[in-house]
C-alpha beads as a LAMMPS data file, in Angstrom:
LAMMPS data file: protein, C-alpha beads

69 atoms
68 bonds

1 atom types
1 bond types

-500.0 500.0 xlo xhi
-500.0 500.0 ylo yhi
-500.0 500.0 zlo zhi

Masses

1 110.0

Atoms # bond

1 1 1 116.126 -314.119 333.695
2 1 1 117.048 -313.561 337.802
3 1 1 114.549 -314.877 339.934
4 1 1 114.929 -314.793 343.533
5 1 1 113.754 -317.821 345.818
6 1 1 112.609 -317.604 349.488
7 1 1 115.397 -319.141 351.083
8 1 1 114.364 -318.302 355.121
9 1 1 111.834 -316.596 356.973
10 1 1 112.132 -315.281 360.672
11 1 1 112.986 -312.850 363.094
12 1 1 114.692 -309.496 361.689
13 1 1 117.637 -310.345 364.272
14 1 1 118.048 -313.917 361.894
15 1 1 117.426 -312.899 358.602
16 1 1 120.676 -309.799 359.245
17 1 1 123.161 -312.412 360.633
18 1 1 121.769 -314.776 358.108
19 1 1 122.185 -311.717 355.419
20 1 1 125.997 -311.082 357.172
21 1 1 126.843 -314.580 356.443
22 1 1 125.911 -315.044 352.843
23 1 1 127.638 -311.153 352.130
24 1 1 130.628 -312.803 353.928
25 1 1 130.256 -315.809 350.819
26 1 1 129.450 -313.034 348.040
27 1 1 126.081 -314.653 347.681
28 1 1 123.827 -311.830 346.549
29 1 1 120.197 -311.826 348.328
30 1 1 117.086 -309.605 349.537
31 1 1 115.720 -308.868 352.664
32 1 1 112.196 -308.352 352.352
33 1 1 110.405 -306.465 355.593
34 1 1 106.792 -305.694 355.334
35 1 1 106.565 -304.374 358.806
36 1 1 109.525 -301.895 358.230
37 1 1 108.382 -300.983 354.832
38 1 1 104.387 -300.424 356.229
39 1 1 105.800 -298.425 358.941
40 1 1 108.336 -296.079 356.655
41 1 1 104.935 -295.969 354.523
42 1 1 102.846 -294.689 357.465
43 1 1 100.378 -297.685 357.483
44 1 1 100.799 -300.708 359.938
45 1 1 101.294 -304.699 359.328
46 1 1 100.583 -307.419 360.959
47 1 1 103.281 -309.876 362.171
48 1 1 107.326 -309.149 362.160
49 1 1 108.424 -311.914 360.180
50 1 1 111.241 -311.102 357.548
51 1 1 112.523 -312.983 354.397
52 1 1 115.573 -313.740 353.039
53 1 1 115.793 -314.436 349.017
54 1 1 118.711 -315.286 346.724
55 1 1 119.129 -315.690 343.302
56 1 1 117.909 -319.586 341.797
57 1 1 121.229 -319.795 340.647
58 1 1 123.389 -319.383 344.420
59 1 1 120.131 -321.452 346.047
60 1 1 121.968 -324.536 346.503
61 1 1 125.472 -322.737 348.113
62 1 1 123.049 -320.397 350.023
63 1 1 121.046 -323.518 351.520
64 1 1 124.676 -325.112 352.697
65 1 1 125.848 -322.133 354.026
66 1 1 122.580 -321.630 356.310
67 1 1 122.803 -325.386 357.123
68 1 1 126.472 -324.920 358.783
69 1 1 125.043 -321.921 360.503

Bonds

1 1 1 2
2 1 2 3
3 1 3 4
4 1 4 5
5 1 5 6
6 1 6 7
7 1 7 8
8 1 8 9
9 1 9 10
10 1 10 11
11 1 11 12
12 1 12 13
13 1 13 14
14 1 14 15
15 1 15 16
16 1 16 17
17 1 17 18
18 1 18 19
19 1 19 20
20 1 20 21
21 1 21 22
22 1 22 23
23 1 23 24
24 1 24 25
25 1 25 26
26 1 26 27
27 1 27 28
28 1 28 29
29 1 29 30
30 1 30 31
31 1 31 32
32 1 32 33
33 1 33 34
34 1 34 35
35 1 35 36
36 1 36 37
37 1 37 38
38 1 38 39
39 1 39 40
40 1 40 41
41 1 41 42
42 1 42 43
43 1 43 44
44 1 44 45
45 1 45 46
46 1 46 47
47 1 47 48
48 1 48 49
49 1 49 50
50 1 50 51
51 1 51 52
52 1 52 53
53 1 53 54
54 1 54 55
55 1 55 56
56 1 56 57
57 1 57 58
58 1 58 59
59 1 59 60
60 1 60 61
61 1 61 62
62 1 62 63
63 1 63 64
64 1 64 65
65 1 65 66
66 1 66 67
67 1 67 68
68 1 68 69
């Protein structure tokens, strides 16, 4: 079974270059945006935080990558 671990949280501007980065290493993740997905919903969230997830299997490439960033 996939699971997908929190691997960062922060600012959407982070969590895409982040995102860029592990796409450039063909490390497959999720962004998760509850202010973007409250607003396309037409209800409001608190907060702008976003979060990055990847599989349990990449966690350990995905955590060196981000490091070297």
């Amino acid at each position: 079974m996939k699971e997908h671990i929190k691997l960062y949280t922060g600012s959407s501007i982070e969590v895409n270059r982040l995102a860029s980065i592990l796409e450039e290493q063909k490390i497959t993740f999720i962004v998760k945006n509850p202010h973007e997905s409250g607003r396309l919903a037409g209800f409001c969230t608190s907060g702008e935080s976003v979060e990055l997830f990847v599989l349990n299997s990449d966690i350990e490439k995905a955590q060196s990558v981000i490091s070297d960033y």
